[in-house]
N, C-alpha and C positions, 0 to 999 in steps of 0.2 A: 333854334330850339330854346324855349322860353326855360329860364335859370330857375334852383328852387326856389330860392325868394318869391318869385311871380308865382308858382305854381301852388304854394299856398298863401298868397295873399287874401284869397277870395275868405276861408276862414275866420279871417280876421273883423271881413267884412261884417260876416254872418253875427261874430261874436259884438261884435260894435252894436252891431243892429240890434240884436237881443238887448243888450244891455240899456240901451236908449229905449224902450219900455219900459211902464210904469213899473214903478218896483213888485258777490258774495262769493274751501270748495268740499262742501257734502256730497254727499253720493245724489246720483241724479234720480229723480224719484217720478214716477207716473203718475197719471190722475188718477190721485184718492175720490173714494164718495166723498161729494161734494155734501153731501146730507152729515158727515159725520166732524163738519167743521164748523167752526161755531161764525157765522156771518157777524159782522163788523157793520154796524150804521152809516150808509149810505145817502145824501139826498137824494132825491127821486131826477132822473135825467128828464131835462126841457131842452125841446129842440130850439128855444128862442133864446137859449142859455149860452148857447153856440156866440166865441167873441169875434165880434165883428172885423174884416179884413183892416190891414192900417195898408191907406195907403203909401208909397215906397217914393223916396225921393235920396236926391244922390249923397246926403248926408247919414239917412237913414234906411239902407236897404228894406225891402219888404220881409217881414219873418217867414219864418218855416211854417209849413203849413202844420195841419193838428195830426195830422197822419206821420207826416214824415219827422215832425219832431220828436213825438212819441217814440216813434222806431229808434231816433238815434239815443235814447234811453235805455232801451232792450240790450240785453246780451243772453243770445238762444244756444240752445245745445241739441245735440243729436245724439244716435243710438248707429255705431256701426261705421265700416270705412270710406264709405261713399255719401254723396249727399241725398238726403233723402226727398222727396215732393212736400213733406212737409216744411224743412227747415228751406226748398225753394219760396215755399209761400212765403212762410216769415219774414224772408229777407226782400222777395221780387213784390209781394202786396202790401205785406206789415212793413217795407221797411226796416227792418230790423239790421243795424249798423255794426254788431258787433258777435261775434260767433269765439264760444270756451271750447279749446279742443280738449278732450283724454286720450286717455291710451289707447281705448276702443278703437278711435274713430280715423286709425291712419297701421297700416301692417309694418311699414320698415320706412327710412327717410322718404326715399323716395317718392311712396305711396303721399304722405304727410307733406312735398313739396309739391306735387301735382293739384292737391285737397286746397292747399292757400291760394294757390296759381287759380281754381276754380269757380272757390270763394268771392277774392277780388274781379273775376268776369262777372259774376253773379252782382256783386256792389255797383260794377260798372252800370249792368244792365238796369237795376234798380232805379238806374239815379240818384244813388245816395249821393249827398254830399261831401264828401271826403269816403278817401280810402275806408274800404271796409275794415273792421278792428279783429286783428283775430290774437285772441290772449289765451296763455298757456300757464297752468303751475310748477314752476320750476325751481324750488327752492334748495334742491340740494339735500343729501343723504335721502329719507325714505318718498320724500316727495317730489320725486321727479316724473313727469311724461313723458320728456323723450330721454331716451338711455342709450341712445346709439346716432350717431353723425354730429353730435356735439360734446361741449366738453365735460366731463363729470364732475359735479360738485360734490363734498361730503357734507355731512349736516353743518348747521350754522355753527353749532360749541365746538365742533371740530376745527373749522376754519376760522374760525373767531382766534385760533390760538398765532396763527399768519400776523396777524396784526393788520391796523388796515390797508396798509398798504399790499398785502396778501390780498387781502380778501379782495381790493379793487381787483386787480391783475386777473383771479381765478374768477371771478363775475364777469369781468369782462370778456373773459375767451369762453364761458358761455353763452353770453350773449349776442357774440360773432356767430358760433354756431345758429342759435334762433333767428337771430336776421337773414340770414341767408337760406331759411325754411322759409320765410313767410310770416316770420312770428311779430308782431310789434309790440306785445306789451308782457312784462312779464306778472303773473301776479303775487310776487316778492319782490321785497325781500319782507321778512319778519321781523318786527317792533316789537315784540312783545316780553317783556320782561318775565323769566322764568323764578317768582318769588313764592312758590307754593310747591313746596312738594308733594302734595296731593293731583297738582292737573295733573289731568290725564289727555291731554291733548295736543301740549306744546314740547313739553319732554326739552328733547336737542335740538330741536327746532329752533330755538332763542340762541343768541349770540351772549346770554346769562343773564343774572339778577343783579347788575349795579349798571346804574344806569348814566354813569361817569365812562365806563366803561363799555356797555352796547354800544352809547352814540356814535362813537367816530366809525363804531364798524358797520352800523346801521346805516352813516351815511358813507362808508366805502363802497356798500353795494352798492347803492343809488346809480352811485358815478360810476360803478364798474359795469351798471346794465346801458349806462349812456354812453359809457366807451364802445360797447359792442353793439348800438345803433337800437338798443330796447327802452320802453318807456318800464319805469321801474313804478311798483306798487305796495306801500306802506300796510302790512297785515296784522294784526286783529285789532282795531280800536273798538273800544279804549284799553283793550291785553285782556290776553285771556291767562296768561301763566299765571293769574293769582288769584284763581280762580279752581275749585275741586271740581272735577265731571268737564263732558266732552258734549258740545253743543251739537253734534252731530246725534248724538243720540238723547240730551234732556238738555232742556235750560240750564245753563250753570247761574249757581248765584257768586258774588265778590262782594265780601264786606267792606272794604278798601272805604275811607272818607275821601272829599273832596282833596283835601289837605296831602293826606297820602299820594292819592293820584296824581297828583302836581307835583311829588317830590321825586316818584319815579316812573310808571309807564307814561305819564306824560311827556318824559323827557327823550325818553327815545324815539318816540314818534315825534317830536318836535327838531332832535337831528337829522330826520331824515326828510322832511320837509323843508326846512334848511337847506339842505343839500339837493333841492329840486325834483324831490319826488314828484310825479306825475299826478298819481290816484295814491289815495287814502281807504283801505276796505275796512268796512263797519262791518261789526259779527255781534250774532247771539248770545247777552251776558247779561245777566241784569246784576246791576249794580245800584243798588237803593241811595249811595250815597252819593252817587255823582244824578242820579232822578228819584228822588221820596217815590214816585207814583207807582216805581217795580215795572216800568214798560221796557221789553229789554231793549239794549241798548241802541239795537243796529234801528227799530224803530219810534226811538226817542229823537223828539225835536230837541229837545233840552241837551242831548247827547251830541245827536248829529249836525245840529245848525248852530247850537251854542256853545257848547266845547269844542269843536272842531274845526268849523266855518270861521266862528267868532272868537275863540278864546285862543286858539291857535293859528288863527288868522289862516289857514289853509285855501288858499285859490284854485286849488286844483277840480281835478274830477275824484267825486264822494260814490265808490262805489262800493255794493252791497255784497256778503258774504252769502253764497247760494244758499237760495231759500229754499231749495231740497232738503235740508238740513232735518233731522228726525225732531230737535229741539225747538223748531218753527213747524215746521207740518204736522206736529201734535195739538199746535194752538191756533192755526192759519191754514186758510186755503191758499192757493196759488197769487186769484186774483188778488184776496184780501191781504195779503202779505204784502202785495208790491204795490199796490194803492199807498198801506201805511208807511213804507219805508218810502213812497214819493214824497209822499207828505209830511215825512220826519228832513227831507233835504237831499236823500242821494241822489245823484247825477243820474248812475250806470245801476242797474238791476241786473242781475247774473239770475237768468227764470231756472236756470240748472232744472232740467225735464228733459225726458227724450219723447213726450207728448206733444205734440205741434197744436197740435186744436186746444190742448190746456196752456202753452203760454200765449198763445192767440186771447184767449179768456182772458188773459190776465193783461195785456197790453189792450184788448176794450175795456178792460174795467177800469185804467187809466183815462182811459179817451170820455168817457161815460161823464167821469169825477172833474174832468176839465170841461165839459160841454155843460153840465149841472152846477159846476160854479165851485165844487169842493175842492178842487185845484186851481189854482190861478196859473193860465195860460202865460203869466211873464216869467214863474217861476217855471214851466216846462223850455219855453225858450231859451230863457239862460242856462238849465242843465243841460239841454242841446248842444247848446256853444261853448259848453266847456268840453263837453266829449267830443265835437268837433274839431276842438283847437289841438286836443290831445292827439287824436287822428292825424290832423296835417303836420303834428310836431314829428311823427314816426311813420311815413307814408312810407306805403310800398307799392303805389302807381309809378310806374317809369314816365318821366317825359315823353317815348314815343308813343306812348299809350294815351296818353293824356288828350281829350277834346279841347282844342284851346276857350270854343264856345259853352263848353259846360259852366256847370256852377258851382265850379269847386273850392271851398272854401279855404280861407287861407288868412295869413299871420306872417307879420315880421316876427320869427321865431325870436327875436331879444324878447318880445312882447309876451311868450307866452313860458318862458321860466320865471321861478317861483324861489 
């Protein structure tokens, strides 16, 4: 029985290879008329635009192809407790690598461990390359999914008062619970500095406003989700607590300078990156001072590749805050939303829709913008292999399940903390 070392080695492979090329949770929303969103400047797609295959030798595996890359981009949703024919497609045609569960979509644990167990035969069938991802919001006090078979958390200000070494202990015996559903990633903990008492969105959510004092509890979660076998996710960059209004229903604006944000929500999301956060979620904020041009932030390159990538040195997976969001689907369609936020850097797109044919729409309009030449195929590769590597780092394929002849990708997991 090959050991896990082997079993995600292949991962690694993938991510090597990529890299040897040239160099989001709102309520889940249906297709809007597509006529009442304002379309976003596209090149015109050329089928001779299509990048040429590389060939593959033993230093440099061959990449992923344009389909299946794409898919390990995606993170689809569904409507209700079974699996739909739609959300089949996404994942068995589209490829689609990574599945957001709610409350909806599972009645009691049980229900919810059968749903993972389905899921991952479904990834099997696929041939994705690595374990299928299936993430849940588990943050504790009002924003929890699952409230029974696991352990319950209270909101972050509450358990923030534990200290971190609380906070580790109670994070991790939630996160026991979720590994042993199905669960691999959790999408918390929250970074976000609670400096405005006008949000309206983060409240208790924040572990508070000093950010001497978030850090170490910011990064106890971390560790407290890798104690109990979960990849843990850094939320709302760049903060939303300092910020009036709730991006779920309008843009928030944050006057904050550069200066500012360096002195404090950058800090806490830089503890918990530190402390080997997995993924990084980008959310709806415009912040003029960290981008003059007012693009909000989760679709800023300026934000997402240069703060974040670059200026936080962040390696991880950059994934997106659902763009069901009432404060993006008042300015975006589907497609155009996840084009600009490819193209601003995120890894992972969360399409938050229970519309199977409208995130389909949106994963071609990816495919489209790489075949036309407005996405460069190295960088879809590389966001592949980072979501891939994340994958193998928190696999729930068992070894007897495992095809030894697949192409399952894999990592000396030293290789893939941060």
């Amino acid at each position: 029985m090959p050991s896990r070392r082997l079993l995600v080695r292949g991962a690694m492979l993938v991510l090597l290879g990529v890299s040897a090329l040239p160099v989001a949770l709102g309520p889940r929303m249906s297709h809007p008329a597509a006529a009442m969103k304002p379309a976003l400047p596209s090149p015109t797609p050329s089928p001779s635009a299509t990048p040429p295959p590389v060939e593959a030798t033993p230093d440099r595996p061959a990449p992923l192809t344009l389909d299946l890359a794409v898919g390990q981009m995606m993170a689809a949703s569904f409507g209700g407790p079974v699996i739909t024919p739609g959300l089949r497609h996404l994942i068995l045609d589209e490829k689609v690598g990574t599945v957001l569960i709610f409350r909806d979509n599972f009645t009691d644990v049980a229900g919810l461990a059968r749903l993972t167990a389905q899921l991952q035969a479904l990834g099997r069938e696929a041939g994705l390359p690595a374990p299928l991802l299936v993430a849940v919001d588990e943050e504790g006090g009002r924003v929890m999914r699952i409230t029974d078979g696991v352990a319950g958390l209270p909101s972050e200000m509450e358990l923030g008062r534990r200290g971190p070494q609380g906070v580790r202990e109670a994070v991790a015996a939630t996160a026991s619970g979720l590994h042993a559903l199905g669960i691999q990633l959790d999408l918390a903990p929250v970074a976000d500095l609670r400096t405005n008492p006008a949000d309206a969105v983060i409240g208790d959510r924040s572990f508070g406003a000093e950010p001497s004092l978030v850090g170490p509890l910011v990064a106890a979660a971390v560790t407290g989700l890798h104690d109990g076998g979960v990849g843990a996710t850094l939320k709302h960059f760049p903060g939303l607590g300092g910020a009036a209004g709730d991006p779920h229903a309008a843009m928030p604006t944050d006057g904050e300078s550069l200066n500012q944000w360096l002195t404090t929500q950058a800090r806490s999301f830089q503890a918990g990156i530190d402390a080997g956060a997995d993924a990084v979620m980008t959310t709806a904020v415009v912040v003029p001072g960290l981008d003059p041009t007012g693009t909000p932030a989760l679709f800023s390159k300026t934000v997402v590749t240069g703060l974040l990538r670059q200026r936080l040195q962040f390696a991880g997976v950059i994934v997106t805050d659902g763009l069901g969001m009432g404060g993006i689907t008042t300015l975006y369609t589907l497609p155009d939303a996840t084009v600009t936020a490819v193209r601003a850097g995120n890894d992972l797109v969360l399409l938050n829709s229970v519309d199977a044919a409208y995130q389909a729409s949106a994963i071609e309009a990816v495919k489209r913008q790489v075949r036309s030449g407005g996405i460069g195929m190295d960088q879809i590769q590389l966001s592949a292999g980072r979501v891939i590597a994340l994958r193998a780092r928190w696999p729930q394929w068992a070894p007897s399940v495992m095809d030894a002849s697949a192409t399952t990708p894999a990592i000396d997991l030293a290789l893939t903390r941060r």
